[in-house]
N, CA, C and O of each residue as an XYZ file, in Angstrom:
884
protein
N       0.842     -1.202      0.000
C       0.000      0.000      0.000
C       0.876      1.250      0.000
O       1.480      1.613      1.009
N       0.918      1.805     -0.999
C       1.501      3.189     -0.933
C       1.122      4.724     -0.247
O       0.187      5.434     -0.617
N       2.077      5.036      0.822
C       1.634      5.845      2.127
C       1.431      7.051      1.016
O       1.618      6.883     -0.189
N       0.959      8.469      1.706
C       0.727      9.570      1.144
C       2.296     10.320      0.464
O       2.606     10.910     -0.571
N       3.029      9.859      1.798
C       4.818     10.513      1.210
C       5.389      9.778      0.695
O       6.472     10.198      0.287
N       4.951      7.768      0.284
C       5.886      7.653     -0.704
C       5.011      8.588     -2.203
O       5.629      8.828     -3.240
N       3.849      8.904     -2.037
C       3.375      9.390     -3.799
C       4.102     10.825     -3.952
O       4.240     11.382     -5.041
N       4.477     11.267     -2.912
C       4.857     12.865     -2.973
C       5.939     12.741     -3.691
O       6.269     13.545     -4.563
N       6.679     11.548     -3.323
C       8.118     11.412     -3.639
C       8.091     11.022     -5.326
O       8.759     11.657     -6.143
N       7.188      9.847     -5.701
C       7.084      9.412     -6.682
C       6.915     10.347     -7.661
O       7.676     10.249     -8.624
N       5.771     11.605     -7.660
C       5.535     12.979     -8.472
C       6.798     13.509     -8.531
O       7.379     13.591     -9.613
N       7.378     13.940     -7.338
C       8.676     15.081     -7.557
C       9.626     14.002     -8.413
O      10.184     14.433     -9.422
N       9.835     12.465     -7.984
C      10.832     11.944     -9.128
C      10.167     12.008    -10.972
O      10.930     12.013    -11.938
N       8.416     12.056    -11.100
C       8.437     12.041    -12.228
C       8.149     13.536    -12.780
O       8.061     13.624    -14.005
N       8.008     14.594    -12.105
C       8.377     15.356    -12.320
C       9.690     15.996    -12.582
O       9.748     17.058    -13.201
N      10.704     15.415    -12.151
C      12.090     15.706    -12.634
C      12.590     15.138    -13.594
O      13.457     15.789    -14.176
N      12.258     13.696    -14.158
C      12.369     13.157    -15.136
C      11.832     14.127    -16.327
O      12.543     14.638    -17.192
N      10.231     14.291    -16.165
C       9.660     15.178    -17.465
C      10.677     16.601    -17.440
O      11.344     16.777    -18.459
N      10.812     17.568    -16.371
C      11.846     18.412    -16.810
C      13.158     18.279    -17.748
O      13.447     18.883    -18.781
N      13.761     17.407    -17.122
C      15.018     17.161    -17.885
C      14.845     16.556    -18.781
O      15.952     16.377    -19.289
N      13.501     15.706    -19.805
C      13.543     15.560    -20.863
C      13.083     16.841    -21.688
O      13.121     16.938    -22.915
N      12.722     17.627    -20.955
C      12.099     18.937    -21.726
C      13.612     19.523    -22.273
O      13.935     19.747    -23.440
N      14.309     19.668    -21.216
C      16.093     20.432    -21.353
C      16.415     19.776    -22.557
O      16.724     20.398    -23.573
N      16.342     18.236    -22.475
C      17.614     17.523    -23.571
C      17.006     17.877    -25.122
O      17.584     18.000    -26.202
N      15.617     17.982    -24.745
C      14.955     17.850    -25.929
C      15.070     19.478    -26.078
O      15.323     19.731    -27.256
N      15.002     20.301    -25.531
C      15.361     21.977    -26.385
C      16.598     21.646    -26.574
O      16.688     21.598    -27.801
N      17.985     21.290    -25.971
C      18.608     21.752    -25.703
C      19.635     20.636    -26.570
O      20.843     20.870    -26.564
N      19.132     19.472    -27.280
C      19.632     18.438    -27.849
C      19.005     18.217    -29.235
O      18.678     17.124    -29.696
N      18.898     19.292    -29.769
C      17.791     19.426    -31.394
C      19.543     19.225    -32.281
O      20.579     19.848    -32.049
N      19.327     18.314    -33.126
C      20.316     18.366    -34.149
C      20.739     19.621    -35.372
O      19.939     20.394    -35.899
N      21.648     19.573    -35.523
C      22.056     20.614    -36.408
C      21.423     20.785    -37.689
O      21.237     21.868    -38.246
N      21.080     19.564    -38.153
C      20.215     20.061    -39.660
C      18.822     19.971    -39.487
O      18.184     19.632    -40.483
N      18.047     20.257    -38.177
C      16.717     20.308    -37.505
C      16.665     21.875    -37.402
O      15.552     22.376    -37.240
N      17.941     22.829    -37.494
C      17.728     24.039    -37.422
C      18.346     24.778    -38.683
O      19.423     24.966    -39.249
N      16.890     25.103    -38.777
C      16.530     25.558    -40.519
C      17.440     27.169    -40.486
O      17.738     27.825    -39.488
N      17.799     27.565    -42.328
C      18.198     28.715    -41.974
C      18.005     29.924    -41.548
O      18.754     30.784    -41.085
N      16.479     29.848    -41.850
C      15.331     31.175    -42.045
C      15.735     31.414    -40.114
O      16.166     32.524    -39.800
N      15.568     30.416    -39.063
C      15.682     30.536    -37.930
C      16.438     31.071    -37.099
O      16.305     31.584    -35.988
N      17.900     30.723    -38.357
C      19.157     31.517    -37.444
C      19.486     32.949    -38.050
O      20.472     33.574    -37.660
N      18.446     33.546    -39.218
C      18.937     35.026    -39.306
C      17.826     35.499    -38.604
O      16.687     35.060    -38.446
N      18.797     37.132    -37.972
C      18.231     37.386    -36.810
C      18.357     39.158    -37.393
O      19.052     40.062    -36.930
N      17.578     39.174    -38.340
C      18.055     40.975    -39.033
C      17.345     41.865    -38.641
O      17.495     42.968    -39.167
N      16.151     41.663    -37.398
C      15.183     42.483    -36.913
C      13.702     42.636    -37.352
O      12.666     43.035    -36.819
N      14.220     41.927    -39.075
C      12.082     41.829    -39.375
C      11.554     40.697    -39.014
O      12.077     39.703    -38.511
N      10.444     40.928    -39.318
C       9.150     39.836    -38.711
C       9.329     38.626    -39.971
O      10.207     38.761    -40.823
N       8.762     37.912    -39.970
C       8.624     36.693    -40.278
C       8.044     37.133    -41.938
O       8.496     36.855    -43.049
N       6.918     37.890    -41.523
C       6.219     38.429    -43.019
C       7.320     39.101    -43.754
O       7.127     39.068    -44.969
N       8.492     39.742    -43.373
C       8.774     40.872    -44.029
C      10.223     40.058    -44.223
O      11.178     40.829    -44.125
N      10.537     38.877    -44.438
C      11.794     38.376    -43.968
C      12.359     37.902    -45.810
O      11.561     37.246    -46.479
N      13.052     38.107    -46.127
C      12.954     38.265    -47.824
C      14.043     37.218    -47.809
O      14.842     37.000    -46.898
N      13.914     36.467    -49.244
C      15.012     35.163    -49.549
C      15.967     36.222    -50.777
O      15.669     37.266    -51.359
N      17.142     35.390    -50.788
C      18.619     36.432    -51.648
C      17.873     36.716    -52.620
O      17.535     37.899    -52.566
N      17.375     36.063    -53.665
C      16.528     36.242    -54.754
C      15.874     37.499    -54.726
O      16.024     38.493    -55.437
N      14.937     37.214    -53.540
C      13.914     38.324    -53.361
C      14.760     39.840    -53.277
O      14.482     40.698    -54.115
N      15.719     40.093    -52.306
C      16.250     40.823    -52.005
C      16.946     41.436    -53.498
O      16.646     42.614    -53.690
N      17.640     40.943    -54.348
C      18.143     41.259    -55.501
C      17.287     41.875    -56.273
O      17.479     43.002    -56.730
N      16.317     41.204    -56.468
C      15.077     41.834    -57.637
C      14.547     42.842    -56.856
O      14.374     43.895    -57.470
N      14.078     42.843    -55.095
C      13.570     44.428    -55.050
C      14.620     45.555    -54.917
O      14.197     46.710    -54.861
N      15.972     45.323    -54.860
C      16.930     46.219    -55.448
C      17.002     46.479    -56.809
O      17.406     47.615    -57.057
N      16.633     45.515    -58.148
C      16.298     46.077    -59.342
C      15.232     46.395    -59.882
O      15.158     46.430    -61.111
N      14.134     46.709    -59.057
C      13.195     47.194    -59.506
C      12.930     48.788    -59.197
O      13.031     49.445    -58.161
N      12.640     49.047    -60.223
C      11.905     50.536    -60.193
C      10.318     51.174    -59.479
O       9.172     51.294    -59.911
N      11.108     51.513    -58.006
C      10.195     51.471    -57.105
C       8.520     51.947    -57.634
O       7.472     51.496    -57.170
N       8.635     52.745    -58.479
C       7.112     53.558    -59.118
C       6.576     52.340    -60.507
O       5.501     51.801    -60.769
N       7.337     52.318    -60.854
C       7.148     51.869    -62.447
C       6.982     50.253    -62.171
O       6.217     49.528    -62.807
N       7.867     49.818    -61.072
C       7.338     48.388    -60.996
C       7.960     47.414    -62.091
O       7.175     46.556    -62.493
N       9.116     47.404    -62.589
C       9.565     46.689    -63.204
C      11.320     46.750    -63.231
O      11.702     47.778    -62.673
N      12.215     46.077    -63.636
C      13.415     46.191    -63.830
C      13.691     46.695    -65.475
O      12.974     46.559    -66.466
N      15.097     47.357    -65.305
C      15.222     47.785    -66.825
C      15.440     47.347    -67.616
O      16.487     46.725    -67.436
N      14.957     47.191    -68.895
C      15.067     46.894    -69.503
C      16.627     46.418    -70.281
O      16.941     45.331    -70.765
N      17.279     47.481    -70.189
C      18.578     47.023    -70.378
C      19.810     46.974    -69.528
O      20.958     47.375    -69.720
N      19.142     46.271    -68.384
C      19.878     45.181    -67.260
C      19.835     44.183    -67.710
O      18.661     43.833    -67.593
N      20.629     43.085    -68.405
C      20.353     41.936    -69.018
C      21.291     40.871    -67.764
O      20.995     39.679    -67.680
N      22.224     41.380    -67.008
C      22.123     40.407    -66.294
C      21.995     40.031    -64.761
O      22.754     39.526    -63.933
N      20.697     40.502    -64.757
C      20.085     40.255    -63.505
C      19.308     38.571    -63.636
O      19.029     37.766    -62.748
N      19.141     38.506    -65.042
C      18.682     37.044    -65.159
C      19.471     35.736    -64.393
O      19.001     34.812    -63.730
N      21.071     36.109    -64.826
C      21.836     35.011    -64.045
C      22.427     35.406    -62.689
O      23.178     34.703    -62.011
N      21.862     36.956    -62.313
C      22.587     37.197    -60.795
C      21.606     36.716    -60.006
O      21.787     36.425    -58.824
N      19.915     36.543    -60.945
C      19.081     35.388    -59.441
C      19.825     34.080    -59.967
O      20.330     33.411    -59.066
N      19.924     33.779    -60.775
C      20.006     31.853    -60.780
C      21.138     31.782    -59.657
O      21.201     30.947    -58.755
N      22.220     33.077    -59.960
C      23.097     32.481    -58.842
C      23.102     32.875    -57.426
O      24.067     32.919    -56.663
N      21.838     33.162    -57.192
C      21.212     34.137    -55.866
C      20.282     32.697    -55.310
O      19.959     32.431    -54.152
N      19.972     31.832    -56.698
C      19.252     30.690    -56.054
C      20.301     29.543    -55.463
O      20.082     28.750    -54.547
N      21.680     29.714    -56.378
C      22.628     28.446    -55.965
C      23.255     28.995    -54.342
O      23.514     28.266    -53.385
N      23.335     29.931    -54.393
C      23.953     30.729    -53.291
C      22.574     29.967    -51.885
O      22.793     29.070    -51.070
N      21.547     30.589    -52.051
C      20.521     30.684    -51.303
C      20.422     28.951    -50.468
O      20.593     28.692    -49.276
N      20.001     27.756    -51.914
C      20.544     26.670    -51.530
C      21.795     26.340    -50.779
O      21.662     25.502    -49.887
N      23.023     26.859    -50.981
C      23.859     26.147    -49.807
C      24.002     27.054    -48.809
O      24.969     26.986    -48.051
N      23.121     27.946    -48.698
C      23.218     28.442    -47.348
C      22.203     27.713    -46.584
O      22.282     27.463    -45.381
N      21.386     27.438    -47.252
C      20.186     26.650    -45.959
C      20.861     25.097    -46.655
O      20.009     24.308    -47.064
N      21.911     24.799    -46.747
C      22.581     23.382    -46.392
C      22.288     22.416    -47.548
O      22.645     21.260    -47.317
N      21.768     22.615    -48.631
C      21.182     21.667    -49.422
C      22.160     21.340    -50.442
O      21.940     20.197    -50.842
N      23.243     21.926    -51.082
C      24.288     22.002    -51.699
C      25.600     22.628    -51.449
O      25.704     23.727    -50.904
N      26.425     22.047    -51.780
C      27.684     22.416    -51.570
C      28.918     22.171    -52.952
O      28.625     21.493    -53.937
N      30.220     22.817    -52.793
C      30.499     22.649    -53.691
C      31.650     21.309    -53.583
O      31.978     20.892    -52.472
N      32.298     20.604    -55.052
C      33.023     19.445    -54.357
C      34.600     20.221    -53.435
O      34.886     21.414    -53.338
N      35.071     19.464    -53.094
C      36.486     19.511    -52.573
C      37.223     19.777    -53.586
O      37.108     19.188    -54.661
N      38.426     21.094    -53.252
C      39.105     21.266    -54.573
C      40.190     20.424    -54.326
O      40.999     20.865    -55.142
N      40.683     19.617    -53.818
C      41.437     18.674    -53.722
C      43.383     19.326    -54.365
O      43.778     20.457    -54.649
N      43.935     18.291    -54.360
C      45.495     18.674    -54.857
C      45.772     19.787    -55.826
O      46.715     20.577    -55.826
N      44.164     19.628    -57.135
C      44.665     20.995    -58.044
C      44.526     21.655    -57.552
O      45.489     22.417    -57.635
N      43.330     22.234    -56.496
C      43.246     24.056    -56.489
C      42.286     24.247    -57.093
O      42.096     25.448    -57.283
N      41.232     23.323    -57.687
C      39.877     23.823    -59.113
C      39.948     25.322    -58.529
O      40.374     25.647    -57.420
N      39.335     26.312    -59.719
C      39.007     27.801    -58.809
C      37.509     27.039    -58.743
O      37.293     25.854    -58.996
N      36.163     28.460    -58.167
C      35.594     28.361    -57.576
C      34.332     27.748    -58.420
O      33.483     26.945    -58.032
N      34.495     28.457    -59.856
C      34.282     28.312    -61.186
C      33.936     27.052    -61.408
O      32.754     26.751    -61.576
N      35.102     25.986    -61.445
C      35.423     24.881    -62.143
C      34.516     23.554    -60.889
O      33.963     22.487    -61.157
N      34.662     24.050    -59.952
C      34.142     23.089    -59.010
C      32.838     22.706    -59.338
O      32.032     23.514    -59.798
N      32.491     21.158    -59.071
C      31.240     20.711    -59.276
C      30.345     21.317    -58.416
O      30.869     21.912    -57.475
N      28.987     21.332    -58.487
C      28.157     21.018    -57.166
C      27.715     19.601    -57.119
O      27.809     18.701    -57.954
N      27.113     19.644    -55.700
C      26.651     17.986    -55.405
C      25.783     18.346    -54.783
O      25.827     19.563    -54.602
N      24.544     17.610    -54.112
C      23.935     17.702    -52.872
C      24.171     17.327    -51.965
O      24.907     16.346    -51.859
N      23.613     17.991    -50.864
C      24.172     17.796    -49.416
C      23.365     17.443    -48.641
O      23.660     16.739    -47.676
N      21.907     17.943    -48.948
C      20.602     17.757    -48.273
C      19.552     17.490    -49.038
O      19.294     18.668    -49.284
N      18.575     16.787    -49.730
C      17.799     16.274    -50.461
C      16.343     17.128    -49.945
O      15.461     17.380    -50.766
N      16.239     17.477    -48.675
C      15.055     17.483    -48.090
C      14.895     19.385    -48.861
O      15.558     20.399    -49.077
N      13.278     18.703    -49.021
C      12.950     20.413    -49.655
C      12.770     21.437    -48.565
O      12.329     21.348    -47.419
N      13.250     22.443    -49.280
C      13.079     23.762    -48.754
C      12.106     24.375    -48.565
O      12.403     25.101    -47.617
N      10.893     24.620    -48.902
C       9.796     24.861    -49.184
C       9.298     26.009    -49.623
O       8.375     26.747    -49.278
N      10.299     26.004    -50.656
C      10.176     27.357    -51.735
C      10.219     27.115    -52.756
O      11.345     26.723    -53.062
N       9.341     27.137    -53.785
C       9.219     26.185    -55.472
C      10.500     26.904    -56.158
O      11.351     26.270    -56.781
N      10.518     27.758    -56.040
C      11.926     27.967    -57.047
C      13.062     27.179    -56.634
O      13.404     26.292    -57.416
N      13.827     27.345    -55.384
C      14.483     26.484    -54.577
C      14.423     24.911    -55.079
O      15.223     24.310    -55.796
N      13.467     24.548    -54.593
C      13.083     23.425    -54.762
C      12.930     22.446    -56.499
O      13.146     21.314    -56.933
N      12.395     23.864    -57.018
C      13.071     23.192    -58.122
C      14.120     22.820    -58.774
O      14.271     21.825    -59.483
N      15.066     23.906    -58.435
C      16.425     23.731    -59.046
C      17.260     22.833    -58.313
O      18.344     22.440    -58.744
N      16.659     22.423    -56.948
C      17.329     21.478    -56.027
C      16.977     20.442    -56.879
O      17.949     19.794    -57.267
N      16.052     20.132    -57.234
C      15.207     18.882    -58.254
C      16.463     18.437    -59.577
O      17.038     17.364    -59.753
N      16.536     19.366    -60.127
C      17.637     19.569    -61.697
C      19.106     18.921    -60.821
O      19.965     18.140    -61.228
N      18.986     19.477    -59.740
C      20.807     18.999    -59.678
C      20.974     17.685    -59.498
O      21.758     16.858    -59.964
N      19.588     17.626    -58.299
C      19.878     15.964    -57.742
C      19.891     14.992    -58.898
O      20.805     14.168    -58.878
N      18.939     14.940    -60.014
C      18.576     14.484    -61.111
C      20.035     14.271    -62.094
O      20.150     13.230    -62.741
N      20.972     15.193    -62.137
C      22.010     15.240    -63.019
C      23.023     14.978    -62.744
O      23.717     15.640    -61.973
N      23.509     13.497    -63.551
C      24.736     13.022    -63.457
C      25.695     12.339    -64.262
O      25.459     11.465    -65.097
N      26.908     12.864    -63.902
C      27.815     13.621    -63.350
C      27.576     14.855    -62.916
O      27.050     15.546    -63.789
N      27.812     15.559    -61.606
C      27.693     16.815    -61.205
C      28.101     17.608    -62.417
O      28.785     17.130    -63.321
N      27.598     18.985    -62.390
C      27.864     20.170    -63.311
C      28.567     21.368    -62.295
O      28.158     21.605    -61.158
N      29.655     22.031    -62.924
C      29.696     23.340    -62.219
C      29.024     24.605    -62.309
O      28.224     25.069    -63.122
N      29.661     25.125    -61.057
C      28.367     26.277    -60.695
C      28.126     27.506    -62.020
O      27.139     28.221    -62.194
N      29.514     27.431    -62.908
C      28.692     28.293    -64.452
C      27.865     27.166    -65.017
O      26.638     27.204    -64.929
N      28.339     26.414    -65.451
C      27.164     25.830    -66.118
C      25.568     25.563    -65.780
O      24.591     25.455    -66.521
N      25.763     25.483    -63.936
C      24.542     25.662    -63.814
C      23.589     26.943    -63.834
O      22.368     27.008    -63.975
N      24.416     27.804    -63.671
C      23.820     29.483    -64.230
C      23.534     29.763    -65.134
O      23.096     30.905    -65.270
N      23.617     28.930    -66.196
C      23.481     28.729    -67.703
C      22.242     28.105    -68.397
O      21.626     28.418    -69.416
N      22.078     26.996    -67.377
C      21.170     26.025    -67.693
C      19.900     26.387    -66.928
O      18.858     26.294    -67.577
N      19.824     26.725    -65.848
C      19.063     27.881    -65.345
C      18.118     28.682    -65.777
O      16.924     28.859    -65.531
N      19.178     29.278    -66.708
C      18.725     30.462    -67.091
C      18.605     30.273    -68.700
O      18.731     31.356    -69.272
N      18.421     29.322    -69.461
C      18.051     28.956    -70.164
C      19.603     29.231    -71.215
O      19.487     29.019    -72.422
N      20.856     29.656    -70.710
C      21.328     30.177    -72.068
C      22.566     29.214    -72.382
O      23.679     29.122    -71.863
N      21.987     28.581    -73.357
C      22.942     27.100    -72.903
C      22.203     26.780    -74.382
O      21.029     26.948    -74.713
N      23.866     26.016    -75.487
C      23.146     25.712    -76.449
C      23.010     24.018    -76.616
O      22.925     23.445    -77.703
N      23.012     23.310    -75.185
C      23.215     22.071    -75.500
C      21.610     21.986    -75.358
O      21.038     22.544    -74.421
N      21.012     21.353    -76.211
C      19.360     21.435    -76.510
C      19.026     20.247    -75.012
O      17.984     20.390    -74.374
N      19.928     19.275    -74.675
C      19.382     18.389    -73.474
C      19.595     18.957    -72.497
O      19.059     18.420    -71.527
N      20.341     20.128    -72.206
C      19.737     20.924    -70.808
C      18.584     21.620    -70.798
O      17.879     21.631    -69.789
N      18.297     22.193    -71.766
C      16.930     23.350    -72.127
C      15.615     22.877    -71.137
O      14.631     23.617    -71.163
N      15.572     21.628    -70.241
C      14.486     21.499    -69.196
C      15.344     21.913    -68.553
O      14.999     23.088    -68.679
N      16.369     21.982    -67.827
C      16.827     22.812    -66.810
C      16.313     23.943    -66.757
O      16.233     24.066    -65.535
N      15.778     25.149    -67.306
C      15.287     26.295    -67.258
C      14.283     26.646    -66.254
O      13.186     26.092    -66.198
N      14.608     27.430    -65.584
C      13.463     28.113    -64.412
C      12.939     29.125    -65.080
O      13.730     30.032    -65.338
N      11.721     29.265    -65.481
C      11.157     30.070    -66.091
C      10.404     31.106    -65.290
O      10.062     30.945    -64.119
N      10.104     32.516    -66.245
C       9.522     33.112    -65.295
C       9.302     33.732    -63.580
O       8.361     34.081    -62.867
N      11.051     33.584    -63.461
C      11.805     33.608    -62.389
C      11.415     34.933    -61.716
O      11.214     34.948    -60.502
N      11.286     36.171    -62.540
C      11.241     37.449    -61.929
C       9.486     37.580    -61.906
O       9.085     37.833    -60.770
N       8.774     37.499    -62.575
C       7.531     37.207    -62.052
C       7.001     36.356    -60.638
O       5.990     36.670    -60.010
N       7.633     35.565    -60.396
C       7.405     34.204    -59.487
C       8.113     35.182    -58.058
O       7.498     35.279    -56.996
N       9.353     35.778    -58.275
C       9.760     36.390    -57.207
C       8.959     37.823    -56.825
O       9.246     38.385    -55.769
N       8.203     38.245    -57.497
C       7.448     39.745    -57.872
C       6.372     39.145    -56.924
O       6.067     39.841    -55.956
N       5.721     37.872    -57.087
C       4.099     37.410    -56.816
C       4.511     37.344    -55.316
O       3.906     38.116    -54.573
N       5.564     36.438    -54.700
C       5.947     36.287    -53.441
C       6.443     37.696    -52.663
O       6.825     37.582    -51.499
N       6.441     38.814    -53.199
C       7.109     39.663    -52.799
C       5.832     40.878    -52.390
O       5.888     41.810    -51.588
N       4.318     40.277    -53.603
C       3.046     40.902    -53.278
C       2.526     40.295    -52.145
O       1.962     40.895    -51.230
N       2.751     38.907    -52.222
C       2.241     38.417    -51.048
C       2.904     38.817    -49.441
O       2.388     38.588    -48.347
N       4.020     39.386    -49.701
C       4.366     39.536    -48.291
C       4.248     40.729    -47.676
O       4.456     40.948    -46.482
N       3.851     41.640    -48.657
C       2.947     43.513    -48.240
C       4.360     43.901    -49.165
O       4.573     44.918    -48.503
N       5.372     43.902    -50.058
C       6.233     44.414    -50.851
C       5.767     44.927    -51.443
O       5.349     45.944    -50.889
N       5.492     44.856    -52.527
C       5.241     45.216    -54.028
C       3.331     45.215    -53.766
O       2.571     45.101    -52.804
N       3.212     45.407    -55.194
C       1.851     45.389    -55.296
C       1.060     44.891    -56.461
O       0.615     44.249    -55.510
N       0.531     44.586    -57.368
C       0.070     44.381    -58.700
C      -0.423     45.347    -59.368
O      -1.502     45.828    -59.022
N       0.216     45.790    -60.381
C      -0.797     46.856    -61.637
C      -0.571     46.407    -62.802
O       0.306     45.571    -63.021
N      -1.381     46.938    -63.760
C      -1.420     46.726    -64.981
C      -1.448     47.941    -65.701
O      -2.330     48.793    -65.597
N       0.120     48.025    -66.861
C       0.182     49.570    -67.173
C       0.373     49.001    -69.407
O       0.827     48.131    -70.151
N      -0.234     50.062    -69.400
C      -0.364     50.149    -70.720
C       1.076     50.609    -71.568
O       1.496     51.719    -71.241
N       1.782     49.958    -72.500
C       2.862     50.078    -73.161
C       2.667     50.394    -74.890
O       3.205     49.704    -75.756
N       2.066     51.200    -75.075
C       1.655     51.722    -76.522
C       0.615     50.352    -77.179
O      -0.599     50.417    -77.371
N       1.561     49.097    -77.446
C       1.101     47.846    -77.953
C       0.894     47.234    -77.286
O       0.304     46.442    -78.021
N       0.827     46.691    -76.119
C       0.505     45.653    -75.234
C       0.607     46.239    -73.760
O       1.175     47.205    -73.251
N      -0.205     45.205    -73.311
C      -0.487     45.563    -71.674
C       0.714     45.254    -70.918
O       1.631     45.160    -71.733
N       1.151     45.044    -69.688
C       2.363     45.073    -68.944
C       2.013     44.850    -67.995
O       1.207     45.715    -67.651
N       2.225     43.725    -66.885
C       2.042     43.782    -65.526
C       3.506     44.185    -64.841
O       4.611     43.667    -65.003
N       3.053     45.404    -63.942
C       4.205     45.668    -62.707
C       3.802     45.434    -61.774
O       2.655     45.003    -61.651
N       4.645     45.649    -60.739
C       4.357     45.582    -59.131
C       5.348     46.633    -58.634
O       6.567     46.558    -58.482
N       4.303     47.849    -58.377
C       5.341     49.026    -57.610
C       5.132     48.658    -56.326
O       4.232     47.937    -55.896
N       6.655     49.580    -55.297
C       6.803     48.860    -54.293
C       5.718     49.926    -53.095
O       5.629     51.148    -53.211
N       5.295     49.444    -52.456
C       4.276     49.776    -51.741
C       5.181     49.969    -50.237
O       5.382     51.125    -49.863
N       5.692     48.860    -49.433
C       6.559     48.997    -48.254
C       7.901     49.700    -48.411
O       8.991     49.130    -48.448
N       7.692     50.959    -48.497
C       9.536     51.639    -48.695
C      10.538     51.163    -47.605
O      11.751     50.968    -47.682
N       9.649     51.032    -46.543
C      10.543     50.690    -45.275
C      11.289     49.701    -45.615
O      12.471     50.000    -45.786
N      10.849     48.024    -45.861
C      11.120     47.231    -46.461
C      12.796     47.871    -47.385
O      13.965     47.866    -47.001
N      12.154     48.350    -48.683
C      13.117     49.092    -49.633
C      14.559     49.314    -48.755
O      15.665     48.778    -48.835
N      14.066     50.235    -47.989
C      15.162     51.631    -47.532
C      16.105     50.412    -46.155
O      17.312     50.449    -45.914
N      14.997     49.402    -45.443
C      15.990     48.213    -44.582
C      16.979     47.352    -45.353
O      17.940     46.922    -44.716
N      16.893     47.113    -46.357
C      17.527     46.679    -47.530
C      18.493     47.055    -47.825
O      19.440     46.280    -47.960
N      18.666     49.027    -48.134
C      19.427     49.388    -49.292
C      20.734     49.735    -47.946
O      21.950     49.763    -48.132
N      19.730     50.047    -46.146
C      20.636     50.241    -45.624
C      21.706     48.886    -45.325
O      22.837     49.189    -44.944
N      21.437     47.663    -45.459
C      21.973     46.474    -45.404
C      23.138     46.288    -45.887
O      24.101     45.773    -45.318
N      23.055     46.821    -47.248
C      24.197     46.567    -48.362
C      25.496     47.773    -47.966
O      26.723     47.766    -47.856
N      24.386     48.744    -47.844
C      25.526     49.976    -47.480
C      26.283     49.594    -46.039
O      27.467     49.925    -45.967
N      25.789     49.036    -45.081
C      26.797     48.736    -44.235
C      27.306     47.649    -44.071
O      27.951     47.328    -43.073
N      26.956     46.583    -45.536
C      27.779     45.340    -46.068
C      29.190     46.421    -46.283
O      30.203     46.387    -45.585
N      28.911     47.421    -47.515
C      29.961     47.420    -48.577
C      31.057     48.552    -47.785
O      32.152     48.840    -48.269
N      30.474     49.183    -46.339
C      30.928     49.434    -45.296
C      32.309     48.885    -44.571
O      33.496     49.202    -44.648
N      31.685     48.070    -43.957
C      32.425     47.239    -43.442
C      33.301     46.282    -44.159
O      34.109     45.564    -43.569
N      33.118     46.287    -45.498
C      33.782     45.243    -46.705
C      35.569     46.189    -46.590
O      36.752     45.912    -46.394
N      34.633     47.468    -46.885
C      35.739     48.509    -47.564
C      36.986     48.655    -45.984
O      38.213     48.716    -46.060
N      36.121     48.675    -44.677
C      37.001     49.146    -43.273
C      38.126     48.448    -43.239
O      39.287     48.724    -42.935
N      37.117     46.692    -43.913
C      38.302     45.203    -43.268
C      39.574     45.408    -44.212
O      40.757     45.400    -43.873
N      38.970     45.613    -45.620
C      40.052     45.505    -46.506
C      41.418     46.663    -46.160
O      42.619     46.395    -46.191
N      40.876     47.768    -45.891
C      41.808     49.013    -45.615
C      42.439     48.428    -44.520
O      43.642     48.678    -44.592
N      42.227     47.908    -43.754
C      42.843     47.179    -42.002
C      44.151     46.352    -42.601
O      45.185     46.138    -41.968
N      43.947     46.042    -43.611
C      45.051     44.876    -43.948
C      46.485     45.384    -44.388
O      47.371     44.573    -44.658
């Protein structure tokens, strides 16, 4: 028969048990259980939290007019490589080992590192193309194939299409931009002027105290 103080005892022991599985379990989460979105810590909210991609295109867009210029031609391959970039920062690719030669950075293959999706269709797709292709390709060629400009006709499904639209729609959805439709003498035009300047102006101050601090380290040397 169990007295009243052995149950007191029995609670406080299973009560200390459940604590300290609470500890191991915050405090024992594996390294690829913590996603990247989690560990940047840049001060916006969750809504307002922009992927490299995103960030690039609302730096080339024309805050009123809602579109990029026309004769910027290569902003096309500075997202593809804003998407390869983006992937091995949240762990999903990497590049190979340059081993005894030295490959430059260029010549190096990619591989995958993490299979598991990201849960961002652009991402995710191009994570799709790499895993799929073998022998690994390097990181120009995959900027190439990407971006459609590649004359070997069996990469031409590699192409992410409609890349700056797709980043424009995610960028309405998050209070960025906005949707209009503007008339171009012959045909209609969809833009998206930017509506959150704050957004804009947290951004442009980002880079400026990137290219800041780029310029302090280098002079230090």
């Amino acid at each position: 028969m169990m007295t009243r103080a052995d149950g007191l005892v029995q609670r406080r022991n299973v009560n200390r048990e459940t604590s300290d599985g609470l500890a191991r379990g915050e405090n024992g989460q594996s390294a690829d259980k913590l996603d990247y979105e989690e560990d940047i810590d840049d001060g916006d909210s969750k809504e307002t939290r922009l992927t490299l991609m995103e960030e690039v295109l609302l730096l080339g867009l024309k805050d009123k007019e809602g579109y990029t210029s026309f004769w910027n031609d290569s902003i096309s391959s500075g997202l593809r490589g804003c998407i390869l970039i983006e992937l091995a920062l949240r762990q999903r690719i990497e590049l190979e080992k340059a081993g005894m030669r030295r490959k430059s950075l260029q010549m190096r293959k990619v591989i995958i590192k993490n299979e598991t999706p990201t849960g961002d269709v652009l991402l995710d797709e191009a994570l799709k193309h790499i895993k799929e292709t073998n022998p690994p390709e390097t990181i120009q060629s995959w900027i190439e194939y990407l971006s459609g400009e590649t004359w070997n006709p069996l990469k031409i499904k590699y192409q992410l299409k409609n890349v700056r639209e797709r980043l424009a729609k995610n960028l309405v959805e998050k209070g960025v931009l906005t949707t209009e439709k503007q008339n171009f003498l012959l045909f209609d035009m969809t833009t998206h002027p930017l509506t959150d300047n704050e957004a804009k102006l947290r951004l442009v101050k980002k880079v400026i105290n990137l290219l800041i601090n780029y310029c302090t380290f280098t002079f230090s040397l």
